[in-house]
Structures are given as C-alpha cells and as structure tokens.
N, CA, C and O atoms as a CHARMM CRD file, in Angstrom:
* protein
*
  360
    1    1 UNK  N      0.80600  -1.19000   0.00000 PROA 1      0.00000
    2    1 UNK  CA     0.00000   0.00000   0.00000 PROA 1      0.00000
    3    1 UNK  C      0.85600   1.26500   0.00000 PROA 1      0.00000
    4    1 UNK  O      0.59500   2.35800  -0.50200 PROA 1      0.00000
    5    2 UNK  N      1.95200   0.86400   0.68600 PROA 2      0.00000
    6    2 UNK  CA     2.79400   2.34000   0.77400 PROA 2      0.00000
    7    2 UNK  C      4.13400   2.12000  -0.36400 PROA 2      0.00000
    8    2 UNK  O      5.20200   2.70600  -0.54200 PROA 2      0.00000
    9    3 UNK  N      3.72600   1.43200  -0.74200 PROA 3      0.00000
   10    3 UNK  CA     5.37000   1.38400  -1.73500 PROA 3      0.00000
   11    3 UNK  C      5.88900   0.18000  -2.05500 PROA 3      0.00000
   12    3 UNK  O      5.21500  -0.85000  -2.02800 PROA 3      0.00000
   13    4 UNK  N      7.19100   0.22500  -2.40000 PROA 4      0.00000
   14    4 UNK  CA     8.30000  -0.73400  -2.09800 PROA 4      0.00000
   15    4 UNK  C      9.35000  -0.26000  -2.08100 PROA 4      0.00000
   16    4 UNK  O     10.33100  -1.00100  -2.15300 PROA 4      0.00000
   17    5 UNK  N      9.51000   1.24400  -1.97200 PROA 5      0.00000
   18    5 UNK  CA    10.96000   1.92700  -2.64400 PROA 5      0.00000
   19    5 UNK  C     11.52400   1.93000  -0.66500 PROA 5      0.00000
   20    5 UNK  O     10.93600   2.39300   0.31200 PROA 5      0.00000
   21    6 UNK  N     12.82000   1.22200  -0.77200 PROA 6      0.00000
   22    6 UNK  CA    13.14800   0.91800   1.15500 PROA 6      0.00000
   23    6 UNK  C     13.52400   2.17600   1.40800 PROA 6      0.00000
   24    6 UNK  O     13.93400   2.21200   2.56800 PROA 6      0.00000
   25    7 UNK  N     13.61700   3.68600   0.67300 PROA 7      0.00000
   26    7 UNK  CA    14.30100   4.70700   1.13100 PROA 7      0.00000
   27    7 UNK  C     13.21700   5.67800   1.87400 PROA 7      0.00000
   28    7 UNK  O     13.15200   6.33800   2.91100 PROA 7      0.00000
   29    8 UNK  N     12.17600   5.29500   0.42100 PROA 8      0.00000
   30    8 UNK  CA    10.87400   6.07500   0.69600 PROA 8      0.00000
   31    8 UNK  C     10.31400   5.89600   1.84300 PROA 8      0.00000
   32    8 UNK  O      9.78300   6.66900   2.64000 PROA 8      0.00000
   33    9 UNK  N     10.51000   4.68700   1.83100 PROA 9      0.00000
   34    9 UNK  CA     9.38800   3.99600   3.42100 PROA 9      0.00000
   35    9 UNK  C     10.47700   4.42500   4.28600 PROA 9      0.00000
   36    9 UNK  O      9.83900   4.43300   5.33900 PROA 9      0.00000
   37   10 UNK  N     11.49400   4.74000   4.57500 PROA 10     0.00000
   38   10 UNK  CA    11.89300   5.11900   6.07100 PROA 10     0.00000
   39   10 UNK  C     12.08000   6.35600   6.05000 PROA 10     0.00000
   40   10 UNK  O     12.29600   6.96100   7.10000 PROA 10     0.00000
   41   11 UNK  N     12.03200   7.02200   4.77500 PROA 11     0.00000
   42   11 UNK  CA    11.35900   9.14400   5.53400 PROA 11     0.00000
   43   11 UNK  C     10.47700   9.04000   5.98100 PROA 11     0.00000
   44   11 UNK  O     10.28200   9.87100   6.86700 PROA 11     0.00000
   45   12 UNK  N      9.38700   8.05900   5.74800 PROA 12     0.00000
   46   12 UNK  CA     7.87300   8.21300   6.20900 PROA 12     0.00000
   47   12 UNK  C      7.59700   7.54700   7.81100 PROA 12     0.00000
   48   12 UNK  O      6.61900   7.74800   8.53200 PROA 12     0.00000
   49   13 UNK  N      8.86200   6.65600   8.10200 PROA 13     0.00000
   50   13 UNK  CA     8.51200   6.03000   8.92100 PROA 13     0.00000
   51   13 UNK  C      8.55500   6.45000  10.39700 PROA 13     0.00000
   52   13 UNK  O      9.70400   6.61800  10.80400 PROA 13     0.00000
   53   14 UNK  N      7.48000   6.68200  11.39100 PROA 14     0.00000
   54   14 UNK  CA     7.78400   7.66800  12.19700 PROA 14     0.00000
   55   14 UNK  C      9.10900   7.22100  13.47200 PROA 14     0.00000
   56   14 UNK  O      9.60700   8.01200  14.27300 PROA 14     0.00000
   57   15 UNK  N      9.45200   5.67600  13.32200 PROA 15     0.00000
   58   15 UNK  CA    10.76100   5.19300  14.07600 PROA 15     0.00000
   59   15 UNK  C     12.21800   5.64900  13.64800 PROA 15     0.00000
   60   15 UNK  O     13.28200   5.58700  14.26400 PROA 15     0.00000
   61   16 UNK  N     11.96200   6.04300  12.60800 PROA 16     0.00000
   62   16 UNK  CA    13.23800   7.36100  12.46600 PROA 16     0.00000
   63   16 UNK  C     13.41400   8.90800  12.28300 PROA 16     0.00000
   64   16 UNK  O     14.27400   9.57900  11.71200 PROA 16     0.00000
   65   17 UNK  N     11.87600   9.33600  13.22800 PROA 17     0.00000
   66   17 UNK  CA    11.76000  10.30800  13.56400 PROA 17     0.00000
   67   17 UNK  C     11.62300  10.68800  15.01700 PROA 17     0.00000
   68   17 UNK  O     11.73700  11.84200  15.43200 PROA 17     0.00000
   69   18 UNK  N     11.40600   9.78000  15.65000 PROA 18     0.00000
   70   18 UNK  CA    11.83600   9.79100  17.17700 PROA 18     0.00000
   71   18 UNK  C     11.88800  11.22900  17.77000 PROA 18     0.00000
   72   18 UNK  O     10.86400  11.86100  18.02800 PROA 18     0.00000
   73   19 UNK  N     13.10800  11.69000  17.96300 PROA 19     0.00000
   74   19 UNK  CA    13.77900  12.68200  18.71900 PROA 19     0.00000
   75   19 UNK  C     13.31300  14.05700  18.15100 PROA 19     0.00000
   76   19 UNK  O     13.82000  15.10500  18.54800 PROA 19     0.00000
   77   20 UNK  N     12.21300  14.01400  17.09800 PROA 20     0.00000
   78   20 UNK  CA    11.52700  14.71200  16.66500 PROA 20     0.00000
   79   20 UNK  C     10.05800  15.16000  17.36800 PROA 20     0.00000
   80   20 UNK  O      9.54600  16.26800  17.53100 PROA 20     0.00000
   81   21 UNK  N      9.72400  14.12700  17.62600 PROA 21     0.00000
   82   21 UNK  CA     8.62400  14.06400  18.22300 PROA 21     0.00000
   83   21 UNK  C      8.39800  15.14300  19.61700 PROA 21     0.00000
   84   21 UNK  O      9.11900  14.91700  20.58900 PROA 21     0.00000
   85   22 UNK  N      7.65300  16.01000  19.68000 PROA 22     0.00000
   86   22 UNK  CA     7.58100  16.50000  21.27100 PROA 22     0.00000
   87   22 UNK  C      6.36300  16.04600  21.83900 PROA 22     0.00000
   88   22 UNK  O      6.48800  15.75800  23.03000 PROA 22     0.00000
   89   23 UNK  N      5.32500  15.90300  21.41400 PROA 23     0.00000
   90   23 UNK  CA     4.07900  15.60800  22.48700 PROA 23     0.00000
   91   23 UNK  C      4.07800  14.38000  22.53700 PROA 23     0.00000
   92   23 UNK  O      4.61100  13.61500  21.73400 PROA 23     0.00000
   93   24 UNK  N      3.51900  14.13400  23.42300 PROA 24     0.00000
   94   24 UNK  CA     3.34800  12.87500  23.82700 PROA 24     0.00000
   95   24 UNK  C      2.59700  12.03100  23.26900 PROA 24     0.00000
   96   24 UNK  O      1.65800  12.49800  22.62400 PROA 24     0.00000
   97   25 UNK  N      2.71400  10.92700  23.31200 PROA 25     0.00000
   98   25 UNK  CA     2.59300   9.40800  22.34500 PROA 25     0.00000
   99   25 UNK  C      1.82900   8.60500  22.96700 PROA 25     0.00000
  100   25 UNK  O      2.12400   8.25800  24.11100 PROA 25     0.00000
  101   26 UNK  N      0.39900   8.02700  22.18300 PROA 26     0.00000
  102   26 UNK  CA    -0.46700   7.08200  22.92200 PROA 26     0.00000
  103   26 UNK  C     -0.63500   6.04500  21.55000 PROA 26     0.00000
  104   26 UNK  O     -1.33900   6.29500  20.57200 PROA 26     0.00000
  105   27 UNK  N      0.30400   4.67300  21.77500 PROA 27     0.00000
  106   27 UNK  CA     0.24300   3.51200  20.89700 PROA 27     0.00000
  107   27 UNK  C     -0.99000   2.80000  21.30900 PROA 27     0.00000
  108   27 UNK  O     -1.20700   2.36100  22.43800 PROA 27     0.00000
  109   28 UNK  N     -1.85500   2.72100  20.18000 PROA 28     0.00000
  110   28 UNK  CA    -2.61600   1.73600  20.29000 PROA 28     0.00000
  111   28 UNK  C     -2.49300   0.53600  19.16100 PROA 28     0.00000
  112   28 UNK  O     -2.45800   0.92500  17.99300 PROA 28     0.00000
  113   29 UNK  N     -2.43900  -0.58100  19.34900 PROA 29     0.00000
  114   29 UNK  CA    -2.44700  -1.39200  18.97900 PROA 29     0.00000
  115   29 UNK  C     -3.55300  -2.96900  18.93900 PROA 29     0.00000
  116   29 UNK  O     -4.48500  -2.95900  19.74200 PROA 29     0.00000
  117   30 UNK  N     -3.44100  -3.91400  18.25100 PROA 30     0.00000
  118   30 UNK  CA    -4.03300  -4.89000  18.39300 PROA 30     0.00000
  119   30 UNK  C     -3.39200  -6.00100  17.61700 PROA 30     0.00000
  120   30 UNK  O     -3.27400  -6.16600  16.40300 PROA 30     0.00000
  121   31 UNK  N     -2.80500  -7.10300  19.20000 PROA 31     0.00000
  122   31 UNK  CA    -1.93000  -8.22500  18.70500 PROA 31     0.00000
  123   31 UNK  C     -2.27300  -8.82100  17.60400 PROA 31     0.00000
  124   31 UNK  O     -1.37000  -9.50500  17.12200 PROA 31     0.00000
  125   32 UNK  N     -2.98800  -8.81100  17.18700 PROA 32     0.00000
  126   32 UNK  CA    -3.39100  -9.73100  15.87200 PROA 32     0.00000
  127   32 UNK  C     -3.41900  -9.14600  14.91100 PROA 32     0.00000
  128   32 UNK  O     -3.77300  -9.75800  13.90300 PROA 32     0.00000
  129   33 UNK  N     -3.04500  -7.65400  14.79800 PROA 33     0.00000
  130   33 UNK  CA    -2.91600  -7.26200  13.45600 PROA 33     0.00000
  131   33 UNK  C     -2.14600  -7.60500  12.35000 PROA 33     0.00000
  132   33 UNK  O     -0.91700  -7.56500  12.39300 PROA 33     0.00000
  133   34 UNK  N     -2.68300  -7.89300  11.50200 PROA 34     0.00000
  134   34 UNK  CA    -1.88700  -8.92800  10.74600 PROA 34     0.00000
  135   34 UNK  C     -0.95200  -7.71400   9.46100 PROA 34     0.00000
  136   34 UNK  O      0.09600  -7.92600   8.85100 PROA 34     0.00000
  137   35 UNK  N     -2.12000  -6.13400   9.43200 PROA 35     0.00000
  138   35 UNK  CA    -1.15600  -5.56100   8.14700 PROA 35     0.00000
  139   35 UNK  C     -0.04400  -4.54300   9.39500 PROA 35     0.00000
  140   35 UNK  O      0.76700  -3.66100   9.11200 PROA 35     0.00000
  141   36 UNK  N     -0.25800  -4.86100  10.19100 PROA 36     0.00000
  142   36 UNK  CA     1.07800  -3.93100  10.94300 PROA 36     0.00000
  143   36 UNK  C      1.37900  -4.88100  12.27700 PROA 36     0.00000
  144   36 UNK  O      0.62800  -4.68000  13.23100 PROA 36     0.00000
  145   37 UNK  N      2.42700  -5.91300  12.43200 PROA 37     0.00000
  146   37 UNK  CA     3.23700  -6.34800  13.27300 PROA 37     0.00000
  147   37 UNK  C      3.14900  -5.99600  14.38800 PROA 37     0.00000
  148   37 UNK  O      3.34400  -4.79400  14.56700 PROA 37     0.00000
  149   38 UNK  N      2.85900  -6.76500  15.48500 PROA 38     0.00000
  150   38 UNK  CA     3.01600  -5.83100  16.67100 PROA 38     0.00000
  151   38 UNK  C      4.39400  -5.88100  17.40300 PROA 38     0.00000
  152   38 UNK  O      4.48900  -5.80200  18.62800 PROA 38     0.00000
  153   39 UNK  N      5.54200  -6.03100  16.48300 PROA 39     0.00000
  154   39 UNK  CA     6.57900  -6.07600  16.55200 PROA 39     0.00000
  155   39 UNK  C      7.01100  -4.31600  16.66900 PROA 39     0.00000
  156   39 UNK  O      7.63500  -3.64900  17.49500 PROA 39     0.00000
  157   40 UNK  N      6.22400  -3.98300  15.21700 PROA 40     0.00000
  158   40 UNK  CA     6.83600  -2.30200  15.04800 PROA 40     0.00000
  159   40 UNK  C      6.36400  -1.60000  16.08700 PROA 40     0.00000
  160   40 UNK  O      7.08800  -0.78800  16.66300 PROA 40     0.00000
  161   41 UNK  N      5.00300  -1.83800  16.48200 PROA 41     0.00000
  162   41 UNK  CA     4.42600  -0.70200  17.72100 PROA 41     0.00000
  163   41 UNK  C      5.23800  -1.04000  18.91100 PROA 41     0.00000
  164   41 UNK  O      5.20400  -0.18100  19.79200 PROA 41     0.00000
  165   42 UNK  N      6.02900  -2.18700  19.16900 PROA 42     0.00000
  166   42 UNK  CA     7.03200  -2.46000  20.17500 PROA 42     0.00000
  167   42 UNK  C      8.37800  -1.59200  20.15700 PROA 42     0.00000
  168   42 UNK  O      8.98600  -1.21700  21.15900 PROA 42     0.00000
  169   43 UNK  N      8.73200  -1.34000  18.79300 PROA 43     0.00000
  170   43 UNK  CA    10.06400  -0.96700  18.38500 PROA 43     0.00000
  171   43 UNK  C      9.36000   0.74400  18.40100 PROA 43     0.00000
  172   43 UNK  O     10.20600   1.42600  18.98000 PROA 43     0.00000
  173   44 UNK  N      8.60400   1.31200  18.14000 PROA 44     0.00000
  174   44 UNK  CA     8.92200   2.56000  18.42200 PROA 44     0.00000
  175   44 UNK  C      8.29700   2.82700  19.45000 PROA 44     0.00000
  176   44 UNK  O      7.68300   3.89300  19.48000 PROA 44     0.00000
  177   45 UNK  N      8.26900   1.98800  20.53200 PROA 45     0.00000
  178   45 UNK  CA     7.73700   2.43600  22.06100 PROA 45     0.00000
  179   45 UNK  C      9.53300   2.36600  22.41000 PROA 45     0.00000
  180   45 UNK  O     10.23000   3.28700  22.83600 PROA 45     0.00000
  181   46 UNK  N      9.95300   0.96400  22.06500 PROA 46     0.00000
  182   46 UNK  CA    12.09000   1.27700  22.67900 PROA 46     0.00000
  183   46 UNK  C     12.20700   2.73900  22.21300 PROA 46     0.00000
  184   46 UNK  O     12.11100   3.61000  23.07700 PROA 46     0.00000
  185   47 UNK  N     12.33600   2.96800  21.38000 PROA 47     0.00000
  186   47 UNK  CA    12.75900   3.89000  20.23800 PROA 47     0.00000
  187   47 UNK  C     12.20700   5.27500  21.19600 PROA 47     0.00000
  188   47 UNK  O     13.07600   6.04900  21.59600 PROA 47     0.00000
  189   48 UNK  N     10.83600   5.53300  21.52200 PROA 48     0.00000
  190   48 UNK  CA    10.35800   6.72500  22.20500 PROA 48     0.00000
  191   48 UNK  C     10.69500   6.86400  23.56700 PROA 48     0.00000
  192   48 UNK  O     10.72100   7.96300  24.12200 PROA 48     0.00000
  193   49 UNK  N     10.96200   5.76300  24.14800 PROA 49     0.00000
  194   49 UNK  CA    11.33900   5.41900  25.43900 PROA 49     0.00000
  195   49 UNK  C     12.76800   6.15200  25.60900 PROA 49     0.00000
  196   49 UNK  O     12.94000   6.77500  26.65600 PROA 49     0.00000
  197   50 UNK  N     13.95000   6.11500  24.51500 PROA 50     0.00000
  198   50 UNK  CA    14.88400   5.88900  24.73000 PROA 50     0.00000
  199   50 UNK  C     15.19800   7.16800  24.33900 PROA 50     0.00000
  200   50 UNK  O     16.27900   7.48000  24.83800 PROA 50     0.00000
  201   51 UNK  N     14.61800   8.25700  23.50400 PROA 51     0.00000
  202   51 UNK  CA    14.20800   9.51200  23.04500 PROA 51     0.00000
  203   51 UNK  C     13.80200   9.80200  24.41200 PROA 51     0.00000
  204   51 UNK  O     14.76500  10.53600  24.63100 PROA 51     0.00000
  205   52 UNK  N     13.03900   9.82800  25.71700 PROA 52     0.00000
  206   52 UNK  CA    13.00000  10.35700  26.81600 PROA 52     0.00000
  207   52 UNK  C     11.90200  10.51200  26.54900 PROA 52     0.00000
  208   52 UNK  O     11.69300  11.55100  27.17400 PROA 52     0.00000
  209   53 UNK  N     10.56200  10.16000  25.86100 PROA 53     0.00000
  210   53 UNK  CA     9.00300  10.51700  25.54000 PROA 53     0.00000
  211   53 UNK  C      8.61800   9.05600  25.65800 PROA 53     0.00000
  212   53 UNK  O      8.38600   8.56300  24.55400 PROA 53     0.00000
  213   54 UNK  N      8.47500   8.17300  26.73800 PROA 54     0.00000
  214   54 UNK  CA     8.06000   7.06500  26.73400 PROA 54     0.00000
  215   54 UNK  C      6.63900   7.31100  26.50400 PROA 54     0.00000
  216   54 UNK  O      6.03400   7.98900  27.33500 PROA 54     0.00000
  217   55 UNK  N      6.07300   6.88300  25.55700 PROA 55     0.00000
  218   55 UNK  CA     4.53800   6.75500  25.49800 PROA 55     0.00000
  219   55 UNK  C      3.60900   5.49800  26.38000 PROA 55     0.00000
  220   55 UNK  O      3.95900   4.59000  27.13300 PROA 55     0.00000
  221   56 UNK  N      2.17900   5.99900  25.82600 PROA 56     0.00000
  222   56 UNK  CA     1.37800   5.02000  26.58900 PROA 56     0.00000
  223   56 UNK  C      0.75500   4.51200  25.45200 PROA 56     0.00000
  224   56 UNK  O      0.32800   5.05100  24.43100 PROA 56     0.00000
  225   57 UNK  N      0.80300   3.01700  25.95900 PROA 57     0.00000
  226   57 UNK  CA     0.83700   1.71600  25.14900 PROA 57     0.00000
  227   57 UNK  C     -0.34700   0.98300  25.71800 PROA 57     0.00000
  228   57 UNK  O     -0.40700   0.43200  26.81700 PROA 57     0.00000
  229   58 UNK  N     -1.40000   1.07500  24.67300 PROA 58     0.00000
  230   58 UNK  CA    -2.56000   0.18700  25.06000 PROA 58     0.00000
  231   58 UNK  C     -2.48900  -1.05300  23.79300 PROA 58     0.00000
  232   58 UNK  O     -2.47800  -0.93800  22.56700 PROA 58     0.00000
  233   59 UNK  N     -2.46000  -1.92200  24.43900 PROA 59     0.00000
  234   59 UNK  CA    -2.51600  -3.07400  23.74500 PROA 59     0.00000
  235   59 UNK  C     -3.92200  -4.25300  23.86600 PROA 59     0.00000
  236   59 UNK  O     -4.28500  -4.83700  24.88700 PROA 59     0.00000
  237   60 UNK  N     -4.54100  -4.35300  22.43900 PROA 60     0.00000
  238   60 UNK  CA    -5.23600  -5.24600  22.81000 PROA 60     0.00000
  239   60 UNK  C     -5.63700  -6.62100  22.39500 PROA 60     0.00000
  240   60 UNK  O     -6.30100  -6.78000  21.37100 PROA 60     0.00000
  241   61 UNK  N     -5.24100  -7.69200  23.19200 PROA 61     0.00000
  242   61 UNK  CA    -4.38000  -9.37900  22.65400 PROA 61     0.00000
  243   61 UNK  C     -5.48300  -9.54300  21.72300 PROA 61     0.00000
  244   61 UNK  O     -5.01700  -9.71200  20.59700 PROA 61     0.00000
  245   62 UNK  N     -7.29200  -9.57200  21.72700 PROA 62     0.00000
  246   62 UNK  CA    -8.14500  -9.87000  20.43000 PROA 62     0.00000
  247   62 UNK  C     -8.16100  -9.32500  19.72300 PROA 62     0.00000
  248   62 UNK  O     -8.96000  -9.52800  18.81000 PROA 62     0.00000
  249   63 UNK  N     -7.33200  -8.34200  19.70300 PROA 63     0.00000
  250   63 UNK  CA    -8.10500  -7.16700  18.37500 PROA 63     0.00000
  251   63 UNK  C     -6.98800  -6.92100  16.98800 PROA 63     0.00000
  252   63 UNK  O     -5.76100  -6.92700  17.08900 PROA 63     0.00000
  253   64 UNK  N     -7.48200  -6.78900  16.18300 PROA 64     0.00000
  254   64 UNK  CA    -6.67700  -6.72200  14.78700 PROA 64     0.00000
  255   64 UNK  C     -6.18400  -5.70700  14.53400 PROA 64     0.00000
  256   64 UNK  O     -5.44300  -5.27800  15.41900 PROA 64     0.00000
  257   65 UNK  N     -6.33900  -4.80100  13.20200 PROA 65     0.00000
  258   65 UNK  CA    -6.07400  -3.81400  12.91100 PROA 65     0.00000
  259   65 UNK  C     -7.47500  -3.20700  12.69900 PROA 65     0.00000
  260   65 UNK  O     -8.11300  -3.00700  11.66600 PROA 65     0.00000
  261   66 UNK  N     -7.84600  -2.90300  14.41200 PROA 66     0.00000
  262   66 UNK  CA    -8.88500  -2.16800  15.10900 PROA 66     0.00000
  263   66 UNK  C     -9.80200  -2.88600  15.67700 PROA 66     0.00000
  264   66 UNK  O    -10.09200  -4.08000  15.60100 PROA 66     0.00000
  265   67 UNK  N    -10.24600  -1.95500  16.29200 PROA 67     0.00000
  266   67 UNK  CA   -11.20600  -2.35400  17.55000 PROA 67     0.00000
  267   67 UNK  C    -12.35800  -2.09200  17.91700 PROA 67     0.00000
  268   67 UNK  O    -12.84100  -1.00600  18.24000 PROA 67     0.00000
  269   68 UNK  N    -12.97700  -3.46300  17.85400 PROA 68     0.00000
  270   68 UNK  CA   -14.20500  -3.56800  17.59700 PROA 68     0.00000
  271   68 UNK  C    -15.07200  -4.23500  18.29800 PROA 68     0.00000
  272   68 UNK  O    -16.25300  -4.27200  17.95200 PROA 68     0.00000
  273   69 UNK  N    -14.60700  -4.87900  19.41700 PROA 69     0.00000
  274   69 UNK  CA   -15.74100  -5.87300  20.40000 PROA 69     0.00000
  275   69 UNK  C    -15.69500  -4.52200  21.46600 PROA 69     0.00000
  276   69 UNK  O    -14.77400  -3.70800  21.54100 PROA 69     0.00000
  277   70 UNK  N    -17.09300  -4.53100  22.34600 PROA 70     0.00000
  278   70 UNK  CA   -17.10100  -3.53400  22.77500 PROA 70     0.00000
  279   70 UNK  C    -16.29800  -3.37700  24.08200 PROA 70     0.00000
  280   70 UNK  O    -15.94100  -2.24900  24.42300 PROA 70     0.00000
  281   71 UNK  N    -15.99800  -4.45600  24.82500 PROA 71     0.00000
  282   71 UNK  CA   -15.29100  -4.40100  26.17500 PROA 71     0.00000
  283   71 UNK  C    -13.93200  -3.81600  25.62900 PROA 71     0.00000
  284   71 UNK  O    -13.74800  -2.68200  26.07100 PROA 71     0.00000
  285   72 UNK  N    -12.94700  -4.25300  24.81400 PROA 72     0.00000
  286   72 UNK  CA   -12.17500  -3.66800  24.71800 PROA 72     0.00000
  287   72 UNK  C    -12.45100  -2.15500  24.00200 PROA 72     0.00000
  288   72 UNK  O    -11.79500  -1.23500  24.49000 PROA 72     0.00000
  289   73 UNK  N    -13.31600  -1.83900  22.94600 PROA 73     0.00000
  290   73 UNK  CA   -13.56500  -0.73800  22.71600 PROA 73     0.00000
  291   73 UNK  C    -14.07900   0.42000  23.81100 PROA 73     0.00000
  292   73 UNK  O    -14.34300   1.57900  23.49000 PROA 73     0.00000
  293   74 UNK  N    -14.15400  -0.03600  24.95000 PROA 74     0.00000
  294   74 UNK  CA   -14.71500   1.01400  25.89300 PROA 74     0.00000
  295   74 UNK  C    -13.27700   1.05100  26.82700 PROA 74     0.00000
  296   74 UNK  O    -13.01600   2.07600  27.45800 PROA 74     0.00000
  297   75 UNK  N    -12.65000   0.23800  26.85900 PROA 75     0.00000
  298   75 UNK  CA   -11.28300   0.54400  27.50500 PROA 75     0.00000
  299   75 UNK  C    -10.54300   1.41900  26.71900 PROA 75     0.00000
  300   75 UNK  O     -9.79300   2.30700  27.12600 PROA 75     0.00000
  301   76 UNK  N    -10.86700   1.03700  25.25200 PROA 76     0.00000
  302   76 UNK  CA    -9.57200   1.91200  24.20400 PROA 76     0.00000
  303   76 UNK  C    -10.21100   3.54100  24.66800 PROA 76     0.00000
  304   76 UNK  O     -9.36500   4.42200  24.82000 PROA 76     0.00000
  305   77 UNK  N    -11.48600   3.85200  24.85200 PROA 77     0.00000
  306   77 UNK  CA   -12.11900   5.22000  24.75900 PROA 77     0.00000
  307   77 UNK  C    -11.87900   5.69400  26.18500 PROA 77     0.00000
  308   77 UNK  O    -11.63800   6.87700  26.42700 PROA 77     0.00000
  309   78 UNK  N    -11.94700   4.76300  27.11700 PROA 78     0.00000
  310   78 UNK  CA   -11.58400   5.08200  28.48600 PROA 78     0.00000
  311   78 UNK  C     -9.74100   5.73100  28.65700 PROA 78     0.00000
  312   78 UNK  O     -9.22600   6.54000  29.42900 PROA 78     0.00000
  313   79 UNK  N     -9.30100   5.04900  27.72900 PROA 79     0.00000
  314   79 UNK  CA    -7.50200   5.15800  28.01200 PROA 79     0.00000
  315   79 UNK  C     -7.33700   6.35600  27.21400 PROA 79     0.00000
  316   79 UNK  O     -6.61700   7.23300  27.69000 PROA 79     0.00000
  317   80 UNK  N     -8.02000   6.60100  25.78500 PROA 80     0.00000
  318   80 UNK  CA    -8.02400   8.11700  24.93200 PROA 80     0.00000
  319   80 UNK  C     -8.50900   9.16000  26.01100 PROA 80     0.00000
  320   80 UNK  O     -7.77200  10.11600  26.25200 PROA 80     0.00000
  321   81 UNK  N    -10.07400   8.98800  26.87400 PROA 81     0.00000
  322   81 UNK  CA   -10.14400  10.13400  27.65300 PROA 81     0.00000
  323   81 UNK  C     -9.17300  10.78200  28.23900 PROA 81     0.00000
  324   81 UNK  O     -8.77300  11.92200  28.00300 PROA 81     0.00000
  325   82 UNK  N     -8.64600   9.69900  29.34200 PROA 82     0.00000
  326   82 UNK  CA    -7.70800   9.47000  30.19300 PROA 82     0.00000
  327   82 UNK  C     -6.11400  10.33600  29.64000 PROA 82     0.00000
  328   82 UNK  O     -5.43000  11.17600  30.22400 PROA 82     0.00000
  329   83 UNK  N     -5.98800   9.80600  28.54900 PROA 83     0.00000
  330   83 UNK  CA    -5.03700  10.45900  27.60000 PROA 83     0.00000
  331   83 UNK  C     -4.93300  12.00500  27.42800 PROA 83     0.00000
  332   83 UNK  O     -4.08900  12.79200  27.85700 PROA 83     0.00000
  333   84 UNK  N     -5.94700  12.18100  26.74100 PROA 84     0.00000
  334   84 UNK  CA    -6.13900  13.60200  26.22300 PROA 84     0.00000
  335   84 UNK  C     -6.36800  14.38500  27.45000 PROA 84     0.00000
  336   84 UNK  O     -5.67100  15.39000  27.59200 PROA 84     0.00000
  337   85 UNK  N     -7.47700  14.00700  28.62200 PROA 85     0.00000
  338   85 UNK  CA    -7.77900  14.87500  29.81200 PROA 85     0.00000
  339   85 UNK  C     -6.08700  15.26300  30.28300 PROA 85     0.00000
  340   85 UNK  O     -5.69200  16.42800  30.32200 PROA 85     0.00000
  341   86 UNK  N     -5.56600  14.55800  30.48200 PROA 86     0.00000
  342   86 UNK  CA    -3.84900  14.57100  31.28700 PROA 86     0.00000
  343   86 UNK  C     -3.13200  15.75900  30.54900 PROA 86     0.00000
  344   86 UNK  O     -2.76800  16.75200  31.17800 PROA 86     0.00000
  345   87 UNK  N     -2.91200  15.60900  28.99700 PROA 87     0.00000
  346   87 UNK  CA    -2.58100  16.17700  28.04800 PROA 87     0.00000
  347   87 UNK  C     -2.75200  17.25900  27.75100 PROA 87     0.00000
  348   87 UNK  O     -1.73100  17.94000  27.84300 PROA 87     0.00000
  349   88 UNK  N     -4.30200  18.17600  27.15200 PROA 88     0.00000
  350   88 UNK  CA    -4.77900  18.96900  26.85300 PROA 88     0.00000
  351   88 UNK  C     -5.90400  19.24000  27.73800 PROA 88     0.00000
  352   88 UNK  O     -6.49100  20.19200  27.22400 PROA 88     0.00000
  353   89 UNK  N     -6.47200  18.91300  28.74500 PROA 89     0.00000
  354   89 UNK  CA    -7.38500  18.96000  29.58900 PROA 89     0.00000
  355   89 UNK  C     -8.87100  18.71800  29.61700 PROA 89     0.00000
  356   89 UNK  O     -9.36500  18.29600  28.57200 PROA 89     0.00000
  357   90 UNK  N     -9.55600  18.89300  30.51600 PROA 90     0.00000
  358   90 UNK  CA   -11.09000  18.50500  29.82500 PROA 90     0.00000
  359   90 UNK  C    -12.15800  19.28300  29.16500 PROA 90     0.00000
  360   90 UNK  O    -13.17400  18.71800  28.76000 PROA 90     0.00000
C-alpha cells in the first residue's frame, strides 16, 4: 500500500523520527494485526522510550487492525479520555 521503494518507506517512517517528536505518544495497537506487526508498535515504544518521551501503550491481545468488540472498545475510549484529559485537559 505504501510502496516498495526501502528509502521512501523510512522518511515516512515515524521510528526514524523519534527525537523529533515533542508531544506525547499514545500507541494503540491490536496483537493480531496482521497488516502492521506488533513487533513495530514495540520498536517505536524502545525507540520513544529511549528519546525520553516514553509513550502510553494500550494493547489489545483480540483485536486486529482495530477495535471492535465492545469491552475492549470502551477501555480503548476510556484510556483516549484518560489520555487527552492529562494532556490537553477537559
């Protein structure tokens, strides 16, 4: 979907933009996503961690690439409130 050119894909890629980044970082993910690894959302949590912007990492073991049963969908909206209130306020 994004290419194949390996140069192109790592300007775009935000794990080698790191130390770029200033606000703060909320990974969401879902282990079973099959078109994005939950390898990479691991590697730029090291990567942000290690940049001094450790983000917050919600992970969820049923869910794919998105989330859609509602127990975990009311946690993902509970952890965004939670997020943004801290962040930008209510």
């Amino acid at each position: 979907m994004l290419g194949e050119d390996t140069d192109v894909l790592k300007q775009y890629s935000p794990i080698n933009h790191v130390d770029k980044i200033k606000a703060r970082v909320m990974l969401i993910h879902g282990a079973q996503d099959k078109r994005t690894p939950e390898v990479s959302a691991q590697k730029l949590q090291d990567k942000l961690k290690q940049a001094g912007n450790a983000p917050v990492y919600l992970r969820f073991r049923q869910s794919g690439h998105g989330v859609y049963d509602e127990t975990s969908r009311s946690e993902l909206y509970e952890g965004l409130l939670a997020f943004l209130g801290e962040h930008i306020g209510v």
